[in-house]
N, CA, C and O of each residue as an XYZ file, in Angstrom:
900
protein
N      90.052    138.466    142.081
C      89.972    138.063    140.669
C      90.333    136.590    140.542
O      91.244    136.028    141.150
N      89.563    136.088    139.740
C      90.043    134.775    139.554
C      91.187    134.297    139.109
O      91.901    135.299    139.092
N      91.754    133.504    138.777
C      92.363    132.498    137.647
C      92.354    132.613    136.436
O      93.339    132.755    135.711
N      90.891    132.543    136.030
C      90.697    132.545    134.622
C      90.608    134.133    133.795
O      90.597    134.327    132.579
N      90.549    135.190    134.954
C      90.540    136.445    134.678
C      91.265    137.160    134.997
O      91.067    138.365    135.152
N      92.753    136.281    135.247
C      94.054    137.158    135.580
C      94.161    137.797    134.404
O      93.592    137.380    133.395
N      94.976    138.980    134.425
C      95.461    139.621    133.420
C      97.075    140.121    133.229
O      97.638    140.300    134.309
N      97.783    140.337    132.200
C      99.323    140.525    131.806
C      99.396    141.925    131.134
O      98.704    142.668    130.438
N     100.604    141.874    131.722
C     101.118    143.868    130.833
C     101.966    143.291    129.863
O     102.929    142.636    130.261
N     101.795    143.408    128.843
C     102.626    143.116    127.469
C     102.886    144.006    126.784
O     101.796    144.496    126.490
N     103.793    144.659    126.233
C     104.427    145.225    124.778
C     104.162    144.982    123.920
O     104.081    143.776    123.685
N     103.909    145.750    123.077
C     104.063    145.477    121.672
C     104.469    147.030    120.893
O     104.518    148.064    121.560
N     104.818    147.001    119.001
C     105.052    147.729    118.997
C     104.283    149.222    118.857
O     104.741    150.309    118.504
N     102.922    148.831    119.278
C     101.365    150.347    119.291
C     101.663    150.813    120.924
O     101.344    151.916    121.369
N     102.248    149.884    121.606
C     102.098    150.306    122.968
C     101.871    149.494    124.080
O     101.715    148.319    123.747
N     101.767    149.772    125.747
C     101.620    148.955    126.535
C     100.206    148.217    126.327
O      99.446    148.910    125.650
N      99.726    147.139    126.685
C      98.116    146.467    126.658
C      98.257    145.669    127.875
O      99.266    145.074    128.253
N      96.532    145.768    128.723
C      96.825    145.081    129.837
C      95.691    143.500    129.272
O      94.501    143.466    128.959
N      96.396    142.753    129.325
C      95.488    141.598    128.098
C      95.473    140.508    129.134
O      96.222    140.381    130.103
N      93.889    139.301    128.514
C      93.725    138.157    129.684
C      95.349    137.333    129.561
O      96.121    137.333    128.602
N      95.458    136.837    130.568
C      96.504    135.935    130.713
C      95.865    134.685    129.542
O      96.510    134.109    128.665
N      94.374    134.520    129.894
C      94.171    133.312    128.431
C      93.429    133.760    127.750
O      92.485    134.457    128.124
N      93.751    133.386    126.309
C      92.745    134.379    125.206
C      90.940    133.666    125.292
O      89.981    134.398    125.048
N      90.829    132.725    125.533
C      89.679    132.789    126.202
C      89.087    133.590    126.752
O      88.333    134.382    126.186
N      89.253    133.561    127.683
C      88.912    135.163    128.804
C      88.849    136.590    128.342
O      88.725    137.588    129.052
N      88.928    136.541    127.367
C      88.942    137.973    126.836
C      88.016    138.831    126.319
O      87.850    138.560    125.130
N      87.309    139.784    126.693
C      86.229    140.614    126.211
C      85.623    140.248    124.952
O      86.363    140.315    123.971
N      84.358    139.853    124.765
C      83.791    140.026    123.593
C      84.000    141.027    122.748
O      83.671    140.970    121.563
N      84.514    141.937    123.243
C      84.042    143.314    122.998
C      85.362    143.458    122.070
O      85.357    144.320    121.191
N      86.478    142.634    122.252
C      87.939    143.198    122.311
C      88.368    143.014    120.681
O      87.816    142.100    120.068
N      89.028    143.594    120.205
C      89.543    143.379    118.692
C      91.075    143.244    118.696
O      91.628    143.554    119.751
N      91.804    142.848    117.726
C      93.000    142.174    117.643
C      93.760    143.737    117.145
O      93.176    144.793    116.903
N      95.291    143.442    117.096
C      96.091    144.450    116.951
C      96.119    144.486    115.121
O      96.119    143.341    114.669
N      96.130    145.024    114.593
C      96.121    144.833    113.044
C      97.502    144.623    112.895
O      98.182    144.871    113.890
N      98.104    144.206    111.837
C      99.000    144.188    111.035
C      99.513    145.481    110.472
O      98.553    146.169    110.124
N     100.089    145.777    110.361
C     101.301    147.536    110.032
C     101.701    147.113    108.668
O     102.343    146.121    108.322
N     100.972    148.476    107.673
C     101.142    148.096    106.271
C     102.651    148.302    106.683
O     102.971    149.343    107.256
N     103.669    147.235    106.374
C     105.288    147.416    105.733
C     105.752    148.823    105.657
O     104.983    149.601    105.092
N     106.397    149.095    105.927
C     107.347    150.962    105.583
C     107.490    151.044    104.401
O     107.134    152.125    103.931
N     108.044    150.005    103.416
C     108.462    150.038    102.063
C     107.463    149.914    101.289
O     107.860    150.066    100.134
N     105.959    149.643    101.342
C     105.055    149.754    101.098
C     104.181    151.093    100.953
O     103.180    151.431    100.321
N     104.865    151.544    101.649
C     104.136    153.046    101.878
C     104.692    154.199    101.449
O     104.319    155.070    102.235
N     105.594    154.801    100.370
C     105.894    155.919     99.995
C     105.656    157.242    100.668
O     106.414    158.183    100.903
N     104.056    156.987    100.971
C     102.995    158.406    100.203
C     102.291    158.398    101.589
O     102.142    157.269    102.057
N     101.895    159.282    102.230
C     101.002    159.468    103.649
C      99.013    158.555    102.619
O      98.482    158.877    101.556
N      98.800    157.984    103.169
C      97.597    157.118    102.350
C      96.031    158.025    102.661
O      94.830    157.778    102.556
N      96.631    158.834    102.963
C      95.575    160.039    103.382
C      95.369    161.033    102.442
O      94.450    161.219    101.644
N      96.686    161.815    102.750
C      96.646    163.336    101.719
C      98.027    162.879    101.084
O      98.694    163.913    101.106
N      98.736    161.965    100.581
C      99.684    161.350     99.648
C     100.521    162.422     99.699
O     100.789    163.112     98.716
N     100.962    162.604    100.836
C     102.316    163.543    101.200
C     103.321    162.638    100.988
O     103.011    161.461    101.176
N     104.571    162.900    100.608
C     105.585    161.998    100.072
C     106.982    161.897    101.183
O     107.902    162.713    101.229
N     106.853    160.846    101.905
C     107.777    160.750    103.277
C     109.313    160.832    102.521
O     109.693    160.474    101.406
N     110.130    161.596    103.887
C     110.845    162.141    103.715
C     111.830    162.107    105.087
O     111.833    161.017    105.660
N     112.473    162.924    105.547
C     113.768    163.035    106.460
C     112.454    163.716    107.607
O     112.058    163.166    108.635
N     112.181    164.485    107.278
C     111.464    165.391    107.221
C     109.839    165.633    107.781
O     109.427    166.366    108.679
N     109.068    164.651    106.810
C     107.843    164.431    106.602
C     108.189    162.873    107.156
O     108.904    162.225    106.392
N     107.698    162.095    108.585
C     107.785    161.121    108.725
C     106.562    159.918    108.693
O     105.486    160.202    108.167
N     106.717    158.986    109.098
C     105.353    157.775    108.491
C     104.844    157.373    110.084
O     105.675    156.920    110.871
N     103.628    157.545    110.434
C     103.113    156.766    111.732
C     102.065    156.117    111.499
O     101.091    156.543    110.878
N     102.233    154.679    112.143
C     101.011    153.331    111.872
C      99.628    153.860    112.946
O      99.748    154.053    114.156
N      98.806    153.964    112.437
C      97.233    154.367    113.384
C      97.627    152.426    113.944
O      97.906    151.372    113.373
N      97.434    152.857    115.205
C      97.564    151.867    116.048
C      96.014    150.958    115.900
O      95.934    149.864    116.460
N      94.820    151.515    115.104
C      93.635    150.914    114.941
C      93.821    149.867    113.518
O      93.806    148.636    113.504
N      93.972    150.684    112.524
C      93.722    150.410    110.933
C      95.038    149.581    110.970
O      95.088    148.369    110.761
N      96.099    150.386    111.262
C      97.522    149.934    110.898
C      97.978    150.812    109.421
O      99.166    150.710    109.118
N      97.327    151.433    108.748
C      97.770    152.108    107.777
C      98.839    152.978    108.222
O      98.971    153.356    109.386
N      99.816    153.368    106.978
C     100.695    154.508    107.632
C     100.346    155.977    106.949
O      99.646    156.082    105.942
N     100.786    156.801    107.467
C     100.043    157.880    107.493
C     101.142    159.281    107.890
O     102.179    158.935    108.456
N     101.028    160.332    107.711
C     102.282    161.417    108.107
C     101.614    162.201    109.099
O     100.402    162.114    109.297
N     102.399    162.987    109.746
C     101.534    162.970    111.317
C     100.712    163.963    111.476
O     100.122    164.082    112.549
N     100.533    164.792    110.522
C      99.334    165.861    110.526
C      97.719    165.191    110.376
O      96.579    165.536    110.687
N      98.576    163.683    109.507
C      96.822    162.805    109.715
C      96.854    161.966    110.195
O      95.960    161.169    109.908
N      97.947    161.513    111.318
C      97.717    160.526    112.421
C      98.400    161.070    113.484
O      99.515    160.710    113.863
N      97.373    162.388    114.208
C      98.054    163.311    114.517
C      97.082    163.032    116.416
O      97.510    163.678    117.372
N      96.104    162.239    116.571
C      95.514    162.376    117.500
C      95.879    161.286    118.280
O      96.238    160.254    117.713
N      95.842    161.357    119.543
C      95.937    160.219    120.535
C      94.767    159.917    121.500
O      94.689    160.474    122.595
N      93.897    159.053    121.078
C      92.853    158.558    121.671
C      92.586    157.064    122.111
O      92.588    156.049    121.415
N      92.322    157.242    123.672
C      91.942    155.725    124.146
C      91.510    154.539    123.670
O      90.297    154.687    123.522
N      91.816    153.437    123.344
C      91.457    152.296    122.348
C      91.346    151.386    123.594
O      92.464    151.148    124.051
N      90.379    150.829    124.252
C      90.441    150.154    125.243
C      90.045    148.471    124.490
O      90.527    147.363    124.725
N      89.094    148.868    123.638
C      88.859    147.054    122.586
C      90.363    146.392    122.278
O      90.479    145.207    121.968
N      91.425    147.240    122.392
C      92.386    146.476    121.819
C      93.430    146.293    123.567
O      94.501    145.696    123.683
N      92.831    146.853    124.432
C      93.497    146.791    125.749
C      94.380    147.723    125.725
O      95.232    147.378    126.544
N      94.756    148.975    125.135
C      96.180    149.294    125.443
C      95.621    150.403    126.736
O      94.514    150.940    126.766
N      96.618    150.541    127.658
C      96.762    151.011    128.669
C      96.717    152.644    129.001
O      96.319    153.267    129.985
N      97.299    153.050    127.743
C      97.526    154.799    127.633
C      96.590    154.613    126.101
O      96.411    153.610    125.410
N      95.944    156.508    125.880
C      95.965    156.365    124.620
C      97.019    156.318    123.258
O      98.182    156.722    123.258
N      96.461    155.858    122.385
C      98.084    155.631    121.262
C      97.218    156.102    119.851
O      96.050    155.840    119.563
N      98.198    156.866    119.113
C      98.127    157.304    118.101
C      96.855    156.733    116.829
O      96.844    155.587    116.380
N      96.070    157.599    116.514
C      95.102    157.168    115.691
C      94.857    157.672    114.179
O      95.494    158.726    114.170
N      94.386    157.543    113.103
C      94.059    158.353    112.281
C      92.618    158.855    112.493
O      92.016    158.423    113.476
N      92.059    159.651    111.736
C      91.286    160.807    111.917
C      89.976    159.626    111.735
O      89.098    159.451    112.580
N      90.057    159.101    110.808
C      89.020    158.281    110.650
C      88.801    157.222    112.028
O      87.668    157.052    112.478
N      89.608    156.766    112.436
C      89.333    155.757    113.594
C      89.661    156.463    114.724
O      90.062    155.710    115.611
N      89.644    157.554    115.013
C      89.790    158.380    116.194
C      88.457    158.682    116.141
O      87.687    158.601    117.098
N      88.201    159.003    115.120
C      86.447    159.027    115.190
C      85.245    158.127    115.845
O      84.409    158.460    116.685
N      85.426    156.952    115.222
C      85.219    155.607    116.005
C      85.609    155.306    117.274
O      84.797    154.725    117.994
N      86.638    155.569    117.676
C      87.353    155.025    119.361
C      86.458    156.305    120.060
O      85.918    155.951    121.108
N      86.281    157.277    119.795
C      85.988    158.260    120.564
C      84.331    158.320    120.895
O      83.798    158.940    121.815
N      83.638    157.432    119.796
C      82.143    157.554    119.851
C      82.423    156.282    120.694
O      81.769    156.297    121.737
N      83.207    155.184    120.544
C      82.805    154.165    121.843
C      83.769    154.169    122.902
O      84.396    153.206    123.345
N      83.812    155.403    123.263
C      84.670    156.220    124.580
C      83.183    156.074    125.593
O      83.389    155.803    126.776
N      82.049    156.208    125.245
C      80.781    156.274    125.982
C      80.555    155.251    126.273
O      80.055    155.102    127.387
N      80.822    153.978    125.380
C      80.429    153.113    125.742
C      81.191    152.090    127.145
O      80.565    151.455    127.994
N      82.283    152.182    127.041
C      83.312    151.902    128.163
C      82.724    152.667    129.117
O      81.950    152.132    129.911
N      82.970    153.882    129.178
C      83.116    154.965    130.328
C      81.471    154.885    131.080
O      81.285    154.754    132.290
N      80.712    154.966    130.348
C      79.404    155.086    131.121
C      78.349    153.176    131.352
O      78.064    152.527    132.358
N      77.993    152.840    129.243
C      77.002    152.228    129.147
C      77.596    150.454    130.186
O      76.806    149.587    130.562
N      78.519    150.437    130.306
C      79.593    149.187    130.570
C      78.825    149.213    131.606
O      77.977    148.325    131.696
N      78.914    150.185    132.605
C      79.002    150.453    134.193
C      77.033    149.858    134.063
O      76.684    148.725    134.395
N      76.049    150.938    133.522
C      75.104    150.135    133.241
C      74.683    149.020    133.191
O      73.895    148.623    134.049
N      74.979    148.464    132.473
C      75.049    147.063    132.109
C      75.337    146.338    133.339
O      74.507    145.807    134.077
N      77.028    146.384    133.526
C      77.090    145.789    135.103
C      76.499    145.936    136.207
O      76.437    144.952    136.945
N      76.118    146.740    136.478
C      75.231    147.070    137.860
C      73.611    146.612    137.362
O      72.879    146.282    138.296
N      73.088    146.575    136.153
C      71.720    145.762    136.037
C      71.091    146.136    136.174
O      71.206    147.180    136.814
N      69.275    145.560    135.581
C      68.049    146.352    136.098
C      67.406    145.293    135.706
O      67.697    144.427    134.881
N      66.139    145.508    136.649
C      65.172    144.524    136.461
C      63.923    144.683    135.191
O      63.515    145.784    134.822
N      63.450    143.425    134.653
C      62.712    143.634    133.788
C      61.441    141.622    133.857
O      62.121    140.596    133.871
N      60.799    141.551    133.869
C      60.043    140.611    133.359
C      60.587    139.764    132.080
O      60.906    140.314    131.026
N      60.642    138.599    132.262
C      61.411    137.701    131.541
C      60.504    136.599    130.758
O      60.036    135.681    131.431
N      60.283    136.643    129.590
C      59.496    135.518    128.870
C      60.396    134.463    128.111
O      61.217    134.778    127.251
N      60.209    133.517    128.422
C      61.264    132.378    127.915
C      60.346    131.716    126.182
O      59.229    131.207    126.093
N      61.168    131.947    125.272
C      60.511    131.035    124.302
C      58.527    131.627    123.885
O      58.064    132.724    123.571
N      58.038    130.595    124.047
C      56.268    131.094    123.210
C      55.422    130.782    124.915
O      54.234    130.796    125.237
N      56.495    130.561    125.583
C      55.660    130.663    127.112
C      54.613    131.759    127.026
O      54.750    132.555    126.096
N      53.588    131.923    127.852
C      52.830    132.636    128.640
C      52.965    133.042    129.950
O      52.112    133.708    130.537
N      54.281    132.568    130.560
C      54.590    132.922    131.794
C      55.780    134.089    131.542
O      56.483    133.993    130.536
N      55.949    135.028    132.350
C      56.998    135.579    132.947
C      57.960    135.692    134.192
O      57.423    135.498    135.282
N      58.684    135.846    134.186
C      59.480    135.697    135.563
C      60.213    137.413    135.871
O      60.801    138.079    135.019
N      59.982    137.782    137.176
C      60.824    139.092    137.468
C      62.138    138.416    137.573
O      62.294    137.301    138.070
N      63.249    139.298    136.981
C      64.678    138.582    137.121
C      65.681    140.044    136.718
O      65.628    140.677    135.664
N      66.445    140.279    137.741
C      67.766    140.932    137.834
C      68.556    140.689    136.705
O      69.278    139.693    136.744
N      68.567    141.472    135.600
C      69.837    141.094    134.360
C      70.869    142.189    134.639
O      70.694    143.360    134.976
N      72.023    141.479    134.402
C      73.672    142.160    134.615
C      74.315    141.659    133.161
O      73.922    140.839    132.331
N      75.409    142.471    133.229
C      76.177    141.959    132.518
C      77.480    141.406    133.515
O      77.699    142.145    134.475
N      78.439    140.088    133.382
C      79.112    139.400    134.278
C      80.681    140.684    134.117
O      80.876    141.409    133.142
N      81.411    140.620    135.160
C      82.295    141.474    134.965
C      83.445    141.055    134.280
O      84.396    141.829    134.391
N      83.579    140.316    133.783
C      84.358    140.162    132.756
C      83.720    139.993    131.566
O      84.190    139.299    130.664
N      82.562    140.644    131.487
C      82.135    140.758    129.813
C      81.310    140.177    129.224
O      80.371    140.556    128.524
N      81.751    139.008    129.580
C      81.466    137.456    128.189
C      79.788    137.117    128.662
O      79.241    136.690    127.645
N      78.891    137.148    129.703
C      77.745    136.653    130.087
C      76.663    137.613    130.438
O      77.011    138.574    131.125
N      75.768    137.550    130.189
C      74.610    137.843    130.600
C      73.877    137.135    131.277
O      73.298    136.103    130.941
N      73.878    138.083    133.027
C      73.440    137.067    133.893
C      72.113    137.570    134.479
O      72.050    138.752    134.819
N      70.781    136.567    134.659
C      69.978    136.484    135.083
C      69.247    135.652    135.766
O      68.899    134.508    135.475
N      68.927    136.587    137.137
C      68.748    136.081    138.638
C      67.319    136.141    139.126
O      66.871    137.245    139.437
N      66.674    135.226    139.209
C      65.490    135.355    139.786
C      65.351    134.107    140.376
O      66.402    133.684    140.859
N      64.080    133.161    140.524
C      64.002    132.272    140.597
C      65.025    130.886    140.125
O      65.706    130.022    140.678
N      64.584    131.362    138.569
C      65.677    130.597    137.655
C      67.122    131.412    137.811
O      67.436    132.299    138.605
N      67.974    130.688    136.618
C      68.957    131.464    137.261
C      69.777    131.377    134.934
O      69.840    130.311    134.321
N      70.056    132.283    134.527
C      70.605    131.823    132.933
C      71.934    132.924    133.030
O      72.123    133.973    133.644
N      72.525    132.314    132.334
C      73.991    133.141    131.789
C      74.245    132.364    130.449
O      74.383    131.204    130.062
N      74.227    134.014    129.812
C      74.118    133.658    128.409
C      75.569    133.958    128.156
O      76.137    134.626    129.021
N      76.348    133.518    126.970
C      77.471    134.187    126.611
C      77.128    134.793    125.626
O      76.249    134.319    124.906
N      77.719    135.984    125.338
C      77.559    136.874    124.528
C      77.774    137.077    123.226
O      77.382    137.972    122.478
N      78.543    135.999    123.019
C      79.419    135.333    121.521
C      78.049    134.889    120.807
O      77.761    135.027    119.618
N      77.196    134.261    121.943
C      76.310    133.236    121.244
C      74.544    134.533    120.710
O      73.657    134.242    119.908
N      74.640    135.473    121.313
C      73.964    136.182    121.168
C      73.907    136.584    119.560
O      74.929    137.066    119.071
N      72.587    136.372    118.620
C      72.361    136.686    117.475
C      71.901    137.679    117.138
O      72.458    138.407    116.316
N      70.709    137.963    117.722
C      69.830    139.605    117.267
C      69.369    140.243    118.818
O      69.108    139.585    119.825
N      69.359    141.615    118.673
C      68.895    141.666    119.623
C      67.608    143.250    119.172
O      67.969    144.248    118.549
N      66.649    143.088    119.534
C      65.391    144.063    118.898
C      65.237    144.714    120.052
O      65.030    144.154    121.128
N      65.343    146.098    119.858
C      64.523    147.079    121.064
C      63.205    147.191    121.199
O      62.811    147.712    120.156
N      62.599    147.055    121.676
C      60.873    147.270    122.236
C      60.620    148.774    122.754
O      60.850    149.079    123.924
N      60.077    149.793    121.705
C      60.022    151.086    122.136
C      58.278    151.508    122.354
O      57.445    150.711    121.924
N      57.846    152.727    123.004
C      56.315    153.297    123.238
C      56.774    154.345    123.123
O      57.914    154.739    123.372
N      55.310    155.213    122.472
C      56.030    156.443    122.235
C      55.575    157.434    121.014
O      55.368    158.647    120.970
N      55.515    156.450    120.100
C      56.197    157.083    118.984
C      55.386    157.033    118.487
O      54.763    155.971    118.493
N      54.768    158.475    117.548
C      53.232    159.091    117.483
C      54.123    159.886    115.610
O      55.276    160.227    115.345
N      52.596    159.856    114.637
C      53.231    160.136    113.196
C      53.729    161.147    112.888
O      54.596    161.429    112.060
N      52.930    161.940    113.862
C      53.776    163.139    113.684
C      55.424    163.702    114.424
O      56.016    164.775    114.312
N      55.700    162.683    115.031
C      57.171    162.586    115.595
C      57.146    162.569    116.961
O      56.071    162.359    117.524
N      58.030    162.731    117.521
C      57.725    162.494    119.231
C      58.769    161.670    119.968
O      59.290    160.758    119.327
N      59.080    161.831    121.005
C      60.008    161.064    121.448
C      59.866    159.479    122.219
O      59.266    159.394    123.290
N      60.431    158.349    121.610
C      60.318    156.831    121.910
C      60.867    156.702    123.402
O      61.767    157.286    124.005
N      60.058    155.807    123.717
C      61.036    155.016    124.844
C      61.085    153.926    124.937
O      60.158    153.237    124.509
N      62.174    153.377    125.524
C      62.916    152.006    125.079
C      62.244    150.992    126.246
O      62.911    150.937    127.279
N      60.763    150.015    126.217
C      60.420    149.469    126.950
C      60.713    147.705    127.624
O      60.310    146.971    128.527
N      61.586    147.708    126.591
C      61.667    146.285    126.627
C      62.910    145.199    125.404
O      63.846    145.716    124.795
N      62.716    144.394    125.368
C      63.738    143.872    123.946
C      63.455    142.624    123.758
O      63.226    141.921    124.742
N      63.400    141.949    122.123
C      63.603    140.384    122.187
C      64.846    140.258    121.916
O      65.492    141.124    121.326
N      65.268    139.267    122.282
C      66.888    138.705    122.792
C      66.808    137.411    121.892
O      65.904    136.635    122.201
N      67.589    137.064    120.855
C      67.907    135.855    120.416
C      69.053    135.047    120.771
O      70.034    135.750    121.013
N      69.245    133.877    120.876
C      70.703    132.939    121.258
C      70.697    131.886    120.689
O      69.608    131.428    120.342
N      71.931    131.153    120.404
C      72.032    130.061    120.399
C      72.779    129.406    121.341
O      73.772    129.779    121.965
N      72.027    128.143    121.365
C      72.054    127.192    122.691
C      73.349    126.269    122.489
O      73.349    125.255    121.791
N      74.470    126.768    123.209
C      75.968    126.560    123.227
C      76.237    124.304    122.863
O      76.240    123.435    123.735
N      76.329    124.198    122.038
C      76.532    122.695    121.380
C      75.521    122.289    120.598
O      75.458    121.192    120.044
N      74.577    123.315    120.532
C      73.820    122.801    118.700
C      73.330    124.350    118.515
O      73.365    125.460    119.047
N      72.815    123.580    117.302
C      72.169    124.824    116.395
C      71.020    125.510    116.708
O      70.672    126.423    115.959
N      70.241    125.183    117.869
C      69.352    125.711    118.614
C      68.980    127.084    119.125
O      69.527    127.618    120.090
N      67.869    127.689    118.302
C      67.873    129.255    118.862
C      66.726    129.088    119.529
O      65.753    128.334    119.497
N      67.319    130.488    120.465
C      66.356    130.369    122.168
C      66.011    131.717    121.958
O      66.689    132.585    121.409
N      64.901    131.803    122.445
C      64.507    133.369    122.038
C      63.625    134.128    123.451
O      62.461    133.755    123.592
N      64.136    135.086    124.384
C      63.549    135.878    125.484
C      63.060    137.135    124.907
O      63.490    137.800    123.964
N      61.958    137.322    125.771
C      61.613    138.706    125.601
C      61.422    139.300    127.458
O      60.926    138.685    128.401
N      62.078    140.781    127.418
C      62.646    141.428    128.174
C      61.582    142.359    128.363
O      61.382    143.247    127.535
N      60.852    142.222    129.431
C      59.630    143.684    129.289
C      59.702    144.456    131.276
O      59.490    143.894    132.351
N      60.080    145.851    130.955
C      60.149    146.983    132.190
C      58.754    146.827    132.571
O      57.842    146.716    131.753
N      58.612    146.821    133.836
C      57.166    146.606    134.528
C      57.043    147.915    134.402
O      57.871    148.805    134.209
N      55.885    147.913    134.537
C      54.834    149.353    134.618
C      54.770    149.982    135.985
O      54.537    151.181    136.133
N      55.059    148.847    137.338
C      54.752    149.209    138.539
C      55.990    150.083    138.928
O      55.894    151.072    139.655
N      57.460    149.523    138.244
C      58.567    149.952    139.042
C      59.287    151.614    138.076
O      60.453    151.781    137.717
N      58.192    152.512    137.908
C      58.424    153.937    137.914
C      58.986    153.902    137.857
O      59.455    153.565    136.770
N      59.889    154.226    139.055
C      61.784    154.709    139.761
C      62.347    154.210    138.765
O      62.948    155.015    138.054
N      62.361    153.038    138.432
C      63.582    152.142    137.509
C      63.084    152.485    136.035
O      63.870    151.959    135.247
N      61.857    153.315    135.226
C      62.215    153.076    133.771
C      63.138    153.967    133.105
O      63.458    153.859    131.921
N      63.618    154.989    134.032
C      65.012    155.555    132.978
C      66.201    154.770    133.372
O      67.035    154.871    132.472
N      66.575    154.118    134.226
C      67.316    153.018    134.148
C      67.474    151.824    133.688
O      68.563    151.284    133.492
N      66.036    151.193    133.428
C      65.805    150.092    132.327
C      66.204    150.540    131.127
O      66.942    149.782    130.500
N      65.808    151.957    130.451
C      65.796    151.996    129.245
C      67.205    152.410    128.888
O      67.582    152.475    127.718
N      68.152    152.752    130.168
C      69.509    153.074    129.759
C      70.196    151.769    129.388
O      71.095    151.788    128.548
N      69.794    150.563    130.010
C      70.385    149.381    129.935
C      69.788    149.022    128.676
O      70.493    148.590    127.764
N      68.455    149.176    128.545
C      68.780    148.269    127.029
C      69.474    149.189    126.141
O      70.063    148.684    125.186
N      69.509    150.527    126.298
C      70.141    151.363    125.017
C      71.411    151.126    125.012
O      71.962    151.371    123.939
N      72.363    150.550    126.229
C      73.726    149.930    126.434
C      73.422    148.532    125.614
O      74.121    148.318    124.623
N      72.472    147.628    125.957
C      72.478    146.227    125.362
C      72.674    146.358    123.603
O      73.209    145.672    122.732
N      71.976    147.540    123.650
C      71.580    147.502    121.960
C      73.321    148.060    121.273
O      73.707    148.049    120.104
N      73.728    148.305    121.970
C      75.094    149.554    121.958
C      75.881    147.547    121.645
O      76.326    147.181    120.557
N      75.831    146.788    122.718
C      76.958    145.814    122.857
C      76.881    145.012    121.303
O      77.862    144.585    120.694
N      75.251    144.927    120.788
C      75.295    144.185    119.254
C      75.913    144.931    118.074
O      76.228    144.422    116.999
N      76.042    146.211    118.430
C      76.341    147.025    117.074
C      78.015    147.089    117.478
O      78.786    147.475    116.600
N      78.525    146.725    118.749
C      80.361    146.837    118.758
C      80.403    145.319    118.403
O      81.434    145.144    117.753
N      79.592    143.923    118.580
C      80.130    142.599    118.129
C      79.694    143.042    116.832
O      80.760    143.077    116.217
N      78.832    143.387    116.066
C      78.743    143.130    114.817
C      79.636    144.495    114.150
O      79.360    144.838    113.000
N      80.308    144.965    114.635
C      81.600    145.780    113.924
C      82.800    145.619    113.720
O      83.449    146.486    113.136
């Protein structure tokens, strides 16, 4: 591991987090610890307005930060966007959320990193290039290897459109052939625009192409959340 991708075990009060040594370095993907509505702020469970007590006690969802009494912040589920190490206490509503992008860590990540090939159109070119796309293992780039060679950061990534075949009026099932990719070009205002197309020749690889873009499409809907 590098330097720039060392990482630290820190405390806090939701729990252990294993976080970059520089906040630079840190997952696109990753979200900040919220703020803990105040104790004296909170009377009432903000759920089912149970009224805390000796008794009836108050726990912060380590996501929202709301407080809550523990029949409705009663689950403990993995939060890896925020780094913590074990799972830590959630409410029902954002246990919901951590748990639908439990897939995305656990499986689409691994996707992504390991890569698949697709035909590469740069801009209003007429050329394509075959090129190996990954995602870099620490997150932040999208790297593509062929001839040329691009790493995009992911921050800079604007839209990203799936390219599906398939799909007939009376219903039917799509498949995910391809994608246009928008960016901006890191020190101006410049958008760069690829289009991503699965060859026809390489069979073997289109349920693996189409898992990667259904991961790519997965990474715009966790930055834009």
């Amino acid at each position: 591991m590098s330097g720039g991708d060392a990482k630290k075990l820190v405390r806090s009060p939701s729990g252990l987090r294993m976080v970059p040594e520089h906040r630079a370095a840190r997952s696109p993907f990753g979200l900040d610890e919220p703020p803990w509505v105040p104790d004296k702020e909170c009377p009432r469970c903000m759920q089912c307005d149970t009224k805390f007590d000796f008794i009836t006690r108050k726990h912060h969802c380590r996501r929202c930060g709301k407080c809550f009494c523990d029949k409705c912040c009663s689950k403990k589920v993995p939060l890896p966007r925020m780094c913590f190490v074990d799972p830590v206490r959630q409410c029902a509503e954002c246990a919901l959320v951590s748990q639908k992008e439990t897939e995305f860590y656990d499986r689409q990540l691994k996707v992504l990193m390991n890569g698949a090939t697709f035909f590469v159109t740069l801009g209003t070119s007429d050329k394509s290039e075959l090129m190996v796309c990954r995602l870099s293992n620490n997150q932040r780039y999208l790297i593509l290897d062929g001839d040329s060679h691009y790493e995009i950061e992911i921050i800079q990534i604007s839209t990203v459109q799936i390219l599906t075949e398939g799909f007939t009026p009376g219903g039917g099932n799509t498949r995910a052939i391809g994608m246009i990719l928008q960016y901006k070009v890191p020190g101006s205002e410049e958008v760069t625009q690829m289009k991503f197309t699965a060859g026809e020749d390489f069979s073997s690889n289109k349920k693996l192409s189409a898992a990667w873009l259904a991961a790519m499409h997965k990474v715009i809907m966790l930055r834009q959340g």
